[in-house]
DOTORSE-428880 format. One line per 2 residues: number of its first residue (from 1); for each residue x, y, z of C-alpha. Coordinates in pm, whole numbers, plus 50000, padded with zeros to 5 digits. Each point is the difference from the previous one (the first is absolute). Layout:
BEGIN
NUM> X/Y/Z; ... .
# end
This chain:
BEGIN
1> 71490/62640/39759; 50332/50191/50093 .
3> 50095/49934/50343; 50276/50173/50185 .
5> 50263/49827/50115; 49998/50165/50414 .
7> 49671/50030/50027; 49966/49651/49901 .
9> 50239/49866/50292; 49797/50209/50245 .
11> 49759/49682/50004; 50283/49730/49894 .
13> 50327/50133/50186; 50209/49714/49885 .
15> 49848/49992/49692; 50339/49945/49770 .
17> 50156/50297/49752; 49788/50036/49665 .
19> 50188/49738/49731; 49913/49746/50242 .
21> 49622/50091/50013; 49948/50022/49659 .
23> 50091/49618/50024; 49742/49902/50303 .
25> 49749/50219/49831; 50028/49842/49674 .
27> 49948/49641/50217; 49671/50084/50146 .
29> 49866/50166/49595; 50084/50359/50007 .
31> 50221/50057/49721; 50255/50353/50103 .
33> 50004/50237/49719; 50281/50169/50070 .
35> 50228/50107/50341; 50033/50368/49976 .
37> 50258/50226/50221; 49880/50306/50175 .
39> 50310/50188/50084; 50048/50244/50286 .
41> 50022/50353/49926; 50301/50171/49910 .
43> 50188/50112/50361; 49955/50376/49868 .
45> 49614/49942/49972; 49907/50118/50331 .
47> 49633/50077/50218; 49927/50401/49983 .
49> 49746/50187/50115; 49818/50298/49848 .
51> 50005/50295/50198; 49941/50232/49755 .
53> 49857/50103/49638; 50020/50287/49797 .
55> 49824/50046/49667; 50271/50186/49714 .
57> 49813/50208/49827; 49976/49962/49623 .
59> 50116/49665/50040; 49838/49623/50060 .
61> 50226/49897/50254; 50070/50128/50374 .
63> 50214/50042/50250; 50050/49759/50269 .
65> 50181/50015/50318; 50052/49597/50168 .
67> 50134/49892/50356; 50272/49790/49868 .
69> 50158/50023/50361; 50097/50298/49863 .
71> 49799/50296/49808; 50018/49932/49634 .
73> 49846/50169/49687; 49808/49827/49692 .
75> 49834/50075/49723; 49722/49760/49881 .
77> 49728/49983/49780; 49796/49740/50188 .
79> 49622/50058/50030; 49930/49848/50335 .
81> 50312/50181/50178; 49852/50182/50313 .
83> 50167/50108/50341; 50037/49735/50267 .
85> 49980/49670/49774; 50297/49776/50037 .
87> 50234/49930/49621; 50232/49806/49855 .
89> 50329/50253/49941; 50263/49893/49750 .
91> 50303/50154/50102; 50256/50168/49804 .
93> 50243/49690/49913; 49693/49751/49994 .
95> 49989/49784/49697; 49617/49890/49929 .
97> 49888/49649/49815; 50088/50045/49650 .
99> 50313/50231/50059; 49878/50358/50039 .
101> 50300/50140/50235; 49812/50294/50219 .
103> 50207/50339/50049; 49977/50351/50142 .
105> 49822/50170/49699; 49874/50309/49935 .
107> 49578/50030/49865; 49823/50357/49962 .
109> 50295/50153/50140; 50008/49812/50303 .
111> 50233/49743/50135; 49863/49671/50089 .
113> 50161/49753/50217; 49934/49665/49867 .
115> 49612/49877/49885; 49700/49913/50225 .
117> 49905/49639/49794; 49648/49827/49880 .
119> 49965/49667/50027; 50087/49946/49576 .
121> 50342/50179/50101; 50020/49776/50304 .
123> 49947/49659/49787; 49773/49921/50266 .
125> 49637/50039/49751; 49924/50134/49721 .
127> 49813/50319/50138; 50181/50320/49845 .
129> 49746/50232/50076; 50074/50145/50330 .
131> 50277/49961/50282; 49964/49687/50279 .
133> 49873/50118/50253; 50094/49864/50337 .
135> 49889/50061/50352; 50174/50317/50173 .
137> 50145/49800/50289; 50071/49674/49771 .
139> 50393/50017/50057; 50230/50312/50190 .
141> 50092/50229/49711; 50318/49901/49791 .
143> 49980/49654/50046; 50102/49767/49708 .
145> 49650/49863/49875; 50195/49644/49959 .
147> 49972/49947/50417; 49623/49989/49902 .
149> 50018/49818/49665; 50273/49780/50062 .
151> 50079/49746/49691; 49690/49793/49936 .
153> 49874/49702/49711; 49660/49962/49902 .
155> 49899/49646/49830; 49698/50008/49734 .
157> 49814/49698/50011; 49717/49873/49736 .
159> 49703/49900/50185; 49763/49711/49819 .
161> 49634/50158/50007; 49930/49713/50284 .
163> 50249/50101/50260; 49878/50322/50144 .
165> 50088/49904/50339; 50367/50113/49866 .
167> 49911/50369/49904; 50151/50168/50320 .
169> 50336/49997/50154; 49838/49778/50321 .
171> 49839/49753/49726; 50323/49944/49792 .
173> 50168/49929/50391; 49776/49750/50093 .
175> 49989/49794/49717; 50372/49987/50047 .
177> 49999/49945/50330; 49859/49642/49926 .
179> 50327/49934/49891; 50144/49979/50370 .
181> 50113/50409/50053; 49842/50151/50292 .
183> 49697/50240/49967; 49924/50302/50227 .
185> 49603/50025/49931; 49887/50370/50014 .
187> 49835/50100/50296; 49879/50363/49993 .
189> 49886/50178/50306; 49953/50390/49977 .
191> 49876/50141/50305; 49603/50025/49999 .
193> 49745/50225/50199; 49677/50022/50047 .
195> 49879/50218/49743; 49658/49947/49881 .
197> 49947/49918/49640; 49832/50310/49787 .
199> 49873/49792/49703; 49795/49686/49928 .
201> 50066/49720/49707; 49682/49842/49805 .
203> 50064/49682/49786; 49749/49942/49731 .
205> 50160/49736/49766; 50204/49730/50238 .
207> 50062/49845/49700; 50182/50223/49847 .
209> 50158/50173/50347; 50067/49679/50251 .
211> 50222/50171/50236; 49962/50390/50064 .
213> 50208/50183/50348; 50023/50350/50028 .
215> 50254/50168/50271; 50048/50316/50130 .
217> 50328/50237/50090; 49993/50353/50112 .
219> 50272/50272/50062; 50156/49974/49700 .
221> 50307/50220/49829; 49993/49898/49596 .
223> 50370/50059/49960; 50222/49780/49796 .
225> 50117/49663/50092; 50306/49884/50181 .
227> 50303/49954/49706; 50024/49650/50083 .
229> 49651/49953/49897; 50037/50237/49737 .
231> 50242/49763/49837; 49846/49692/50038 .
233> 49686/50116/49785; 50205/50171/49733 .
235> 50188/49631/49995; 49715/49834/49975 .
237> 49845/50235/49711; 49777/50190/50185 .
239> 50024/50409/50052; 49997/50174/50355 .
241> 49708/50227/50019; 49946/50091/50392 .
243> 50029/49822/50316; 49648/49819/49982 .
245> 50008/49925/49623; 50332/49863/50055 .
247> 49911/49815/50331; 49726/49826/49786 .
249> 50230/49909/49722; 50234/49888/50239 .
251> 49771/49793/50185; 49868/49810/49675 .
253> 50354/49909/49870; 50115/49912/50336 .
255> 49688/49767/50099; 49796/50000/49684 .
257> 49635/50063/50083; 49938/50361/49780 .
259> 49893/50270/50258; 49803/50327/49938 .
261> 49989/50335/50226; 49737/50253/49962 .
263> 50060/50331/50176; 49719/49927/50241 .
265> 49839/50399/49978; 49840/49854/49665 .
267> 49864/49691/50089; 49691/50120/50165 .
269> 49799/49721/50186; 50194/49757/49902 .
271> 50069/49769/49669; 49766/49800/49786 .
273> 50119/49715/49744; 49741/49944/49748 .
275> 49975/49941/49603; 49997/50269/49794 .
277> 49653/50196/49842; 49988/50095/49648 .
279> 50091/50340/49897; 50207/50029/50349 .
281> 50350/50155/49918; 50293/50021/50215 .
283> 50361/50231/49960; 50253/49752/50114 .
285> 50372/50083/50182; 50174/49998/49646 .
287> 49742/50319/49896; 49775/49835/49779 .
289> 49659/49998/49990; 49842/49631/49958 .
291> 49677/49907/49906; 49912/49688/50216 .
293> 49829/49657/49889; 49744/49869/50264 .
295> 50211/49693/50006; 50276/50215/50161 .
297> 50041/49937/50363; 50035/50375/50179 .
299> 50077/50111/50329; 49784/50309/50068 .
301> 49948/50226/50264; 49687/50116/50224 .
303> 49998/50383/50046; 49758/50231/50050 .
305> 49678/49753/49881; 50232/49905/49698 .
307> 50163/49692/49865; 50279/50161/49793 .
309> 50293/49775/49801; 50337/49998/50153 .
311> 50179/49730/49871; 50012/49697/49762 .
313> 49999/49724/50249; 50386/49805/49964 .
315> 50052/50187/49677; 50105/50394/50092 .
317> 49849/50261/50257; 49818/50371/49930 .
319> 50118/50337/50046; 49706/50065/50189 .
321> 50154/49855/50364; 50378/49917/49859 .
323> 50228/50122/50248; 50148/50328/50001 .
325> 50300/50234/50146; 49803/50082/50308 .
327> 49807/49678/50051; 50044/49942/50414 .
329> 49756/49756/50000; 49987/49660/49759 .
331> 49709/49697/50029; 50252/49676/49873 .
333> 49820/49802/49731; 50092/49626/49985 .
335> 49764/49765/49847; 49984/49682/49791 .
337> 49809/50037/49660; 49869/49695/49753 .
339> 50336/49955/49736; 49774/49935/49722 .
341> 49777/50317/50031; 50333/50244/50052 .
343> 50146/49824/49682; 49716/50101/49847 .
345> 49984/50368/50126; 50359/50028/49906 .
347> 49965/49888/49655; 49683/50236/49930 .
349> 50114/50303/50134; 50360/49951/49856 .
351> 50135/50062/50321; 50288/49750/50142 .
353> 50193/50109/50344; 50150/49819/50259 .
355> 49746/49938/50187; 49736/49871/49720 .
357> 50317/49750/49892; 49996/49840/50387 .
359> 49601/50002/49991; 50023/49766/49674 .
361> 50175/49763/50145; 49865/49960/50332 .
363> 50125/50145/50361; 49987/49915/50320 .
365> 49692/49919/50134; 50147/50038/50360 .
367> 50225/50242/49956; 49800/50365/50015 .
369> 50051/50016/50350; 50345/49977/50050 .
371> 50075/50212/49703; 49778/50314/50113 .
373> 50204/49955/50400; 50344/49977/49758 .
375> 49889/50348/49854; 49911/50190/50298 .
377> 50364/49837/50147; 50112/50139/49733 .
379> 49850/50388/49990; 50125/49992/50401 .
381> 50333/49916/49909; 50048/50206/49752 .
383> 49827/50294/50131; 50128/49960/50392 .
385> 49726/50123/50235; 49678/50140/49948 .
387> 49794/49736/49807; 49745/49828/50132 .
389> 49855/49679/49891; 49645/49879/50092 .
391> 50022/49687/50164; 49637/49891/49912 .
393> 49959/49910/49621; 49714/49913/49719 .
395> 50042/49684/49859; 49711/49841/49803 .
397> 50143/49612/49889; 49815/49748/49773 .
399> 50268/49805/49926; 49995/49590/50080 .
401> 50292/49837/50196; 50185/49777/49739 .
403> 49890/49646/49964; 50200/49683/50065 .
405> 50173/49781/49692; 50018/49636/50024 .
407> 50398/49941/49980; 50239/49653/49940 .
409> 50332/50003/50022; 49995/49698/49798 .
411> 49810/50128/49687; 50236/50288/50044 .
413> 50282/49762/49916; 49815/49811/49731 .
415> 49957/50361/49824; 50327/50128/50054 .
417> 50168/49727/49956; 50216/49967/50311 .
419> 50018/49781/50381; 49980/50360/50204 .
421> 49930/49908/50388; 49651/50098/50103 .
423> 50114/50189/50320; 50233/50169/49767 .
425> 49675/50061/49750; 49825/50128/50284 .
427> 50269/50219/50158; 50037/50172/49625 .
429> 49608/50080/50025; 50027/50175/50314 .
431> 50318/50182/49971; 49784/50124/49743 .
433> 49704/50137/50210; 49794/49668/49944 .
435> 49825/49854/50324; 49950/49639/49978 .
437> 49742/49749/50169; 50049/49667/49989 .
439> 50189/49687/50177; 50041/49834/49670 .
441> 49874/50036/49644; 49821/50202/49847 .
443> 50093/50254/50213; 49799/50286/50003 .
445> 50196/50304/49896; 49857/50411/50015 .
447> 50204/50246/49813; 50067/50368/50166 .
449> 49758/50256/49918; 50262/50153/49753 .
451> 50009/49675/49765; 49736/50056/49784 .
453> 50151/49800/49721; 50014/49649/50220 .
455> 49628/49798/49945; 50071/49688/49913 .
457> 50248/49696/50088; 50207/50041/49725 .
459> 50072/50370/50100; 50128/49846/50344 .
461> 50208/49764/49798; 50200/50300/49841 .
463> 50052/50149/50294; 50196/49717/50150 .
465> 50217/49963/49691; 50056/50377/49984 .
467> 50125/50000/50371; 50158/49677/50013 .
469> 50217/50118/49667; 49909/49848/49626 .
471> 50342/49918/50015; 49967/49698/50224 .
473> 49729/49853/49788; 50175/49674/49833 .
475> 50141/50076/49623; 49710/49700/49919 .
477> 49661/50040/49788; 49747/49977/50241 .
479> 49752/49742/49973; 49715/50110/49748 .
481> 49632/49796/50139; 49756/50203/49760 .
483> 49603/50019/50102; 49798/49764/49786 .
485> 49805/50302/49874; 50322/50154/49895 .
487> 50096/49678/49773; 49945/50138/49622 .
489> 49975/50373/50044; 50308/50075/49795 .
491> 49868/49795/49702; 49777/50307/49847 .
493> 50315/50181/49967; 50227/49725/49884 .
495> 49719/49987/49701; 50065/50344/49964 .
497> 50340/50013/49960; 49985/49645/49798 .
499> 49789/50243/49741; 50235/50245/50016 .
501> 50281/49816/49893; 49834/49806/49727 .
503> 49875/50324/49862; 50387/50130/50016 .
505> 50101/49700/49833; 49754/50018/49693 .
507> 50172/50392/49969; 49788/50232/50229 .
509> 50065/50246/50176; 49904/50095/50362 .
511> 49846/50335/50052; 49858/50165/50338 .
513> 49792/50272/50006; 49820/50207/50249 .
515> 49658/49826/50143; 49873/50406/49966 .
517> 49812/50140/49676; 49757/50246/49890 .
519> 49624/49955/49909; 50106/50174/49661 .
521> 50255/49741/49913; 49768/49703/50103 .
523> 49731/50190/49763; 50264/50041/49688 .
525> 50116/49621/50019; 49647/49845/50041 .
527> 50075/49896/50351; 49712/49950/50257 .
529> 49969/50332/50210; 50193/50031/50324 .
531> 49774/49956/50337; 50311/50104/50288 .
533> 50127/50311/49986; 50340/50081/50168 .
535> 49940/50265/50328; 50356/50188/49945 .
537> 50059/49927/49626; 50344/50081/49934 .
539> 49976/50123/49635; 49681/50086/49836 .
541> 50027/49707/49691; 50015/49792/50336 .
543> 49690/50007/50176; 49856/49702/49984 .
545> 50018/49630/50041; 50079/49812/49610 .
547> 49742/49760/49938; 50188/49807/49720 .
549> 50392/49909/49934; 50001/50081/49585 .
551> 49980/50392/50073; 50314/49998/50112 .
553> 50197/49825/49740; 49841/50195/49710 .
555> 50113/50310/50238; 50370/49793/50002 .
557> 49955/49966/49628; 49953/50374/49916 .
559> 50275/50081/50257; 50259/49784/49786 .
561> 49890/50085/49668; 50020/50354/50143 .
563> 50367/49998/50073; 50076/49840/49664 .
565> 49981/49652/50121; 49948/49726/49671 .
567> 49824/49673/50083; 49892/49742/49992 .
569> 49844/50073/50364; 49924/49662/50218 .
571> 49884/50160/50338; 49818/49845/50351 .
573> 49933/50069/50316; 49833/49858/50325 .
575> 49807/50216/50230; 49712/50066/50141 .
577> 49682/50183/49903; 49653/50164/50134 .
579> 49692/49942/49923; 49728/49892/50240 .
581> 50282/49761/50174; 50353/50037/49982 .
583> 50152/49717/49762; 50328/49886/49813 .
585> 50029/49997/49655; 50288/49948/49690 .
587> 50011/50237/49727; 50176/49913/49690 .
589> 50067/50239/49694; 50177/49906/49653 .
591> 50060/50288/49759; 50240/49957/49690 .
593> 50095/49669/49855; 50070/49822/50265 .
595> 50053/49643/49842; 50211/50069/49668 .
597> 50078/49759/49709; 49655/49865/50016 .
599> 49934/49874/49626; 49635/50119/49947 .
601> 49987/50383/50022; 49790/50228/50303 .
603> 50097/49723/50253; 50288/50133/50160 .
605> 49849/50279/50239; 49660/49908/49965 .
607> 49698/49838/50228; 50123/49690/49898 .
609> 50338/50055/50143; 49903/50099/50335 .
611> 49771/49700/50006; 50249/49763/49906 .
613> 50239/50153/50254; 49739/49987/50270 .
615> 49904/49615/49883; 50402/49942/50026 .
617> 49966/50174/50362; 49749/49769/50108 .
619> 50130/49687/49853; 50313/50040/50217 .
621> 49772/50045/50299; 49807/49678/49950 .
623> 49679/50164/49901; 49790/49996/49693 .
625> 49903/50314/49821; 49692/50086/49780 .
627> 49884/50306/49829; 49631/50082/49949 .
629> 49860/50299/49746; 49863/50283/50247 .
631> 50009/50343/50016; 50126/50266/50259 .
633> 49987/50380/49962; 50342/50092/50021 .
635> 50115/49727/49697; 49908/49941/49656 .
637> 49668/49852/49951; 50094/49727/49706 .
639> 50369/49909/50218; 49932/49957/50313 .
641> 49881/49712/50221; 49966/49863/50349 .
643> 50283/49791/50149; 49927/49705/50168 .
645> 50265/49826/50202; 49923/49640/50118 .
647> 49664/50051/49867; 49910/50317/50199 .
649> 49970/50356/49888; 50262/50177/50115 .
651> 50050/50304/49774; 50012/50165/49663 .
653> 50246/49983/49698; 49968/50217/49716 .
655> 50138/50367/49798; 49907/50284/50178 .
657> 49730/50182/49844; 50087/50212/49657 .
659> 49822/50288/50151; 50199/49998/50335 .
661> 50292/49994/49844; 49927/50292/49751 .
663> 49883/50189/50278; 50350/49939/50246 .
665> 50229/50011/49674; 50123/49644/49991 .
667> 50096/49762/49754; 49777/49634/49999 .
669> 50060/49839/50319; 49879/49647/50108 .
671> 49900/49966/50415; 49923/49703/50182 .
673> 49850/50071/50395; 49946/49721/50198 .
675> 49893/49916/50391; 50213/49821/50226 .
677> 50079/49762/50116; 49919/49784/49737 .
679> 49842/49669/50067; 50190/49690/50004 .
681> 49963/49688/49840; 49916/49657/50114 .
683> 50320/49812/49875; 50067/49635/50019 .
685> 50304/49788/49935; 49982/49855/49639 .
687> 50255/49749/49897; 50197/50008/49647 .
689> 49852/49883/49728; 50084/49649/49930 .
691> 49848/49975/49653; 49993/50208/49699 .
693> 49804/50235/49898; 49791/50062/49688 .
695> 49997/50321/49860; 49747/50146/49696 .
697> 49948/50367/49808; 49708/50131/49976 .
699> 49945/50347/49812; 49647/50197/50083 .
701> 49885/50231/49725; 49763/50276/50208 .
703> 49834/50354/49935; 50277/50230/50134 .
705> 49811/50135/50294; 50023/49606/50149 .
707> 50208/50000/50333; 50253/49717/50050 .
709> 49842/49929/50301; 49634/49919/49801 .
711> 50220/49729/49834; 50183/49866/50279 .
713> 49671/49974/50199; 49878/49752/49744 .
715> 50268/49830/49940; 50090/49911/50360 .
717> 49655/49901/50047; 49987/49720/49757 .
719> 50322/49885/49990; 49949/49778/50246 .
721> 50184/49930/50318; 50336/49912/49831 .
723> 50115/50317/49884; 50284/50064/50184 .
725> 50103/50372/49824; 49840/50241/49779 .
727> 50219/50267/49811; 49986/50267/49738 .
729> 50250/50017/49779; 49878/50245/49691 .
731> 49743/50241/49911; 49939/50072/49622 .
733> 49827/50252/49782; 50030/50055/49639 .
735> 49961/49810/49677; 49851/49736/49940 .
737> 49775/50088/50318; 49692/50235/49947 .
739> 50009/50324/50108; 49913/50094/50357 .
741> 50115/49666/50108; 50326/49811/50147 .
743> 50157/49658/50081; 50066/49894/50327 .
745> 50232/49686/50050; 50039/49814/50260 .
747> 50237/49647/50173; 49824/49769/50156 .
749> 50127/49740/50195; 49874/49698/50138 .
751> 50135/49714/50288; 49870/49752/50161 .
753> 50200/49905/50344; 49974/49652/50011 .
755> 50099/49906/49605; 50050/50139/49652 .
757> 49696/50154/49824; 49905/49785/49643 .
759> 49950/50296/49712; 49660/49843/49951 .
761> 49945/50116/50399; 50121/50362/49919 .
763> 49840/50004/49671; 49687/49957/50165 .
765> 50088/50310/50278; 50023/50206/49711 .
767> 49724/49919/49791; 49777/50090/50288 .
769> 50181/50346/50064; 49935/50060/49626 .
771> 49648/49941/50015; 49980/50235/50271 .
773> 50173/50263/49805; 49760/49975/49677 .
775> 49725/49971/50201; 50080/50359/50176 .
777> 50025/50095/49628; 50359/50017/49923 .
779> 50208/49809/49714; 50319/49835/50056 .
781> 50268/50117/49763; 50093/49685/49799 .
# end
């Protein structure tokens, strides 16, 4: 929001120089961009009027003879240059922004006596494609244009989404106003007759159209605007057009309801605001022809028997009724439409303006009436006589008064932090615009129409800290009292990040990828097909939702090994994915040999290294980890397995799938996907051992397609209830075992708490888990 410095002190007149406002404004939340000079004119720029033009023949420019005070002759190029329109006249001797030094020169053979300037030559806009054009009678002839544009500073100020109360000049003064400067609250009164009203106004969606007025003026002369206001909107980024276009403008920065006029000869019987019908199509001010959605809200006119599309309701107007050179007669649109349906508009018909960016965010829902009186002030002062303004007016409002919010002063200090006064909370709230109820608390407090962001109690608490100052909150933590349903919430993500770092520590590495894929990459990685597809996708691999993590880290694999990265690869992430119900999962991915110097060969980068590196994962969590023989699509039907963590399936561990990796051109890779969070653990306190243990070997000889979980079952199961740990420590093939078949050794150890186990008593433990074995049909290796 750029706000000029003058027009700014017209509502705060001892509002202090600029370099101190940026200060106060940065106290109540609006951060100032930047403070940027306007300077006057150069004294040689003076006010001439045309008198006279003459086309050159053969040539693209003509000759012009200005009032300067004096008759003086220029040639100019300027499209828009007629007799009788008021210019800005550089001088011979006249030095412009950026240097150029104007002089008597000579073009097509003719002299000309300085240059007649566009606003780009001004450094007033940007506009370069025709001359300013200023009213005939705007200043006498020769004067300096700097008596008009004196030296001037404009202040740009980010405004949060919430505060649109601040978009105007009169907003941005009463918020700091609240600060203790005095306010002169605008009070329009044009002179009114009574004219009767030649339209109608129909509202068919109050929903989406709460507040609708539409006023009347007559007797109008479309000439430009006055150079003050001329200035101000070229300051504040906007373009001068005509004297109603710019009296709208003018009236929406200055107040900040957005204002529409219709030259009233094409509005028929009156105005109808209604949804769109399919098929309807609509050319809009900017030229373009738009095909409307029949969720678009429309304002539409009733003439001759028809219902015909003139505008996109808080969005941009048609060319149908805009407003034109000889318009004499306007009808004032100033209404209040639903933020959520113009955002909507805006977005599907690509179409952002001023107005539309007010609309989003909410305007005044008592503010239409003093906006449309400020514009019809405005056409009769900047006009003089001849227009007449109806006094009667059609306003159609369905909006509700703003409800009452419970407010303490007390809890106000708990939150903040401080020992602020009440009456000095209370006299913050209605310097503000607040009225409030109440002997004691709660008080009952009602925010001004133009707060839209204020709806609860802790909205009322930032207000008093904004106006009272955050500086005179005490340099102490405030007091933290958290909601009992609040106690724990962080400890999903403190799990995450506890994963995260044990992962790290075992050699991983953290990847992120987009949540977006593509049902052809799902379908070439085995991955269960995508059910939400993105509305505005923003590539076309990335259209849909990813229902699984490992996609993504074989896509990081190929991506490193396609840049000339070498291995090993340890890779994770944490994210979500989208199936039926949105969920959390880890992916894991080992390619290379990940765990050198093993001894026995093929262990290194294998199945058996992830899983070791996933049991080492879990054992510093606390949890226990088991593998079970299973089979998935995407991996390997002989290595692979279910996970379970704490004794529930969680996931699946295993080589991805010799066919899908053919197929995407990668080397073997091992993946491990599992759902989170994973379950926790009962744990106990358990005391050191105070007695030894005792340990025995036992070596299993088994057909080679026997898991080492088969063996562990049985062994844990007979055993008996003093086997404290259960380990394997080698795995053997080769002579003098048969062929087909391997030896599986394993420690087993053996306490009791309360004294020292007798061999006889462990002999005993492992005759029976021998019998067991035999009797499943497997030797032990003597």
């Amino acid at each position: 929001m750029r706000i000029v410095y003058s027009w700014l002190k017209e509502f705060l007149p001892d509002a202090p120089r600029p370099e101190r406002l940026e200060e106060l404004l940065a106290g109540l939340g609006h951060e100032t961009e930047a403070i940027e000079r306007l300077s006057a004119p150069h004294r040689m720029v003076v006010f001439a009027r045309v008198l006279s033009v003459e086309e050159i023949p053969g040539a693209e420019v003509k000759k012009l003879i200005l009032d300067v005070g004096r008759e003086v002759q220029v040639i100019s190029g300027a499209p828009n240059v007629r007799a009788g329109m008021g210019v800005a006249l550089a001088l011979p001797g006249a030095v412009l922004p950026g240097g150029l030094e104007i002089a008597v020169r000579k073009i097509q053979g003719l002299e000309s006596y300085g240059m007649a300037l566009s606003a780009k030559e001004l450094a007033v806009g940007e506009y370069a494609g025709g001359l300013m054009e200023f009213p005939a009678d705007a200043l006498p002839p020769g004067t300096p244009l700097a008596e008009a544009w004196p030296d001037d500073q404009v202040i740009e100020i980010e405004i949060t989404p919430n505060r649109a109360d601040v978009l105007s000049v009169y907003g941005t003064a009463r918020d700091l106003a609240a600060l203790g400067m005095t306010l002169l609250h605008p009070d329009p009164k044009p002179r009114t007759s009574k004219i009767p009203l030649p339209f109608q106004v129909w509202i068919e969606d109050p929903q989406g159209c709460e507040r609708f007025t539409l006023s009347y003026a007559r007797g109008i002369r479309n000439t430009p605007s006055p150079l003050v206001a001329q200035r101000r909107l070229y300051a504040a980024g906007m373009r001068p057009i005509s004297l109603v276009v710019d009296a709208t403008n003018y009236t929406m920065l200055e107040l900040g309801n957005p204002i529409h006029a219709y030259d009233a000869r094409f509005i028929g019987e009156g105005i109808r605001v209604r949804r769109a019908k399919r098929g309807e199509k609509l050319v809009t001010l900017d030229g373009i022809e738009r095909e409307l959605d029949e969720r678009d809200l429309l304002i539409t006119v009733e003439q001759g028997g028809q219902n015909i599309p003139e505008g996109i309701a808080g969005v941009m107007g048609g060319s149908h009724a805009e407003v034109r050179e000889d318009t004499t007669e306007v009808a004032l649109e100033v209404a209040r439409f639903d933020p959520i349906s113009i955002r909507r508009t805006s977005k599907r018909q690509g179409l952002k303006t001023e107005a539309s960016y007010r609309f989003e965010r909410g305007v005044d829902k008592d503010g239409q009436v003093r906006a449309a009186l400020r514009f019809m002030e405005l056409l009769q002062q900047w006009q003089g006589e001849g227009v007449e303004v109806a006094e009667e007016r059609i306003d159609l409002n369905h909006t509700q008064p703003p409800r009452p919010i419970a407010f303490r002063p007390s809890q106000a200090n708990r939150l903040i932090g401080s020992s602020f006064a009440e009456d000095e909370q209370l006299d913050a709230l209605e310097r503000l615009g607040f009225q409030v109820a109440g002997d004691a608390e709660p008080y009952q407090v009602t925010p001004p129409s133009y707060r839209m962001d204020i709806d609860i109690e802790e909205d009322l608490v930032e207000e008093v800290a904004r106006i009272i100052g955050y500086d005179k909150i005490p340099l102490t933590l405030p007091s933290f009292f958290p909601a009992p349903d609040n106690l724990g919430v962080d400890e999903p993500y403190e799990a995450k990040e506890q994963l995260k770092r044990v992962l790290v520590g075992l050699g991983f590495q953290e990847v992120v990828n987009y949540s977006w894929s593509s049902p052809e990459e799902l379908a070439k990685y085995q991955a269960p097909a995508p059910t939400v597809a993105l509305a505005n996708p923003q590539a076309s691999d990335r259209t849909h939702l990813r229902t699984a993590i490992y996609p993504g880290l074989l896509h990081n694999l190929k991506l490193n090994l396609a840049q000339g990265e070498e291995g090993p690869f340890l890779l994770f992430e944490i994210g979500n994915v989208f199936n039926q119900t949105e969920t959390t999962r880890l992916g894991m991915l080992l390619s290379g040999e990940a765990v050198p110097g093993l001894w026995q060969p093929g262990l290194a980068g294998g199945f058996y290294a992830l899983k070791g590196l996933l049991e080492s994962a879990a054992a510093h969590l606390g949890a226990t980890l088991r593998v079970e023989k299973e089979g998935f699509a995407h991996l390997h039907p002989g290595v692979s397995g279910a996970v379970y963590w704490n004794g529930r399936k969680v996931g699946s561990i295993g080589q991805l799938h010799p066919a899908i990796a053919a197929q995407a051109e990668l080397p073997t890779a091992y993946v491990v996907e599992l759902e989170l969070p994973l379950p926790k653990a009962k744990t106990a306190f358990k005391d050191v051992a105070k007695y030894p243990a005792s340990l025995r070997d036992l070596a299993v000889v088994v057909p080679e397609a026997v898991p080492y979980s088969e063996l562990e079952r049985i062994i844990r199961a007979n055993a008996g209830e003093r086997l404290e740990s259960l380990q394997i420590f080698d795995v053997y093939r080769g002579s003098p075992l048969e062929p087909g078949h391997k030896s599986m050794a394993f420690h087993l150890s053996f306490r009791h708490p309360e004294r020292t186990l007798t061999d006889a008593e462990t002999d005993a433990y492992m005759q029976r888990v021998i019998a067991a074995i035999e009797g499943a049909g497997y030797a032990i290796r003597k």
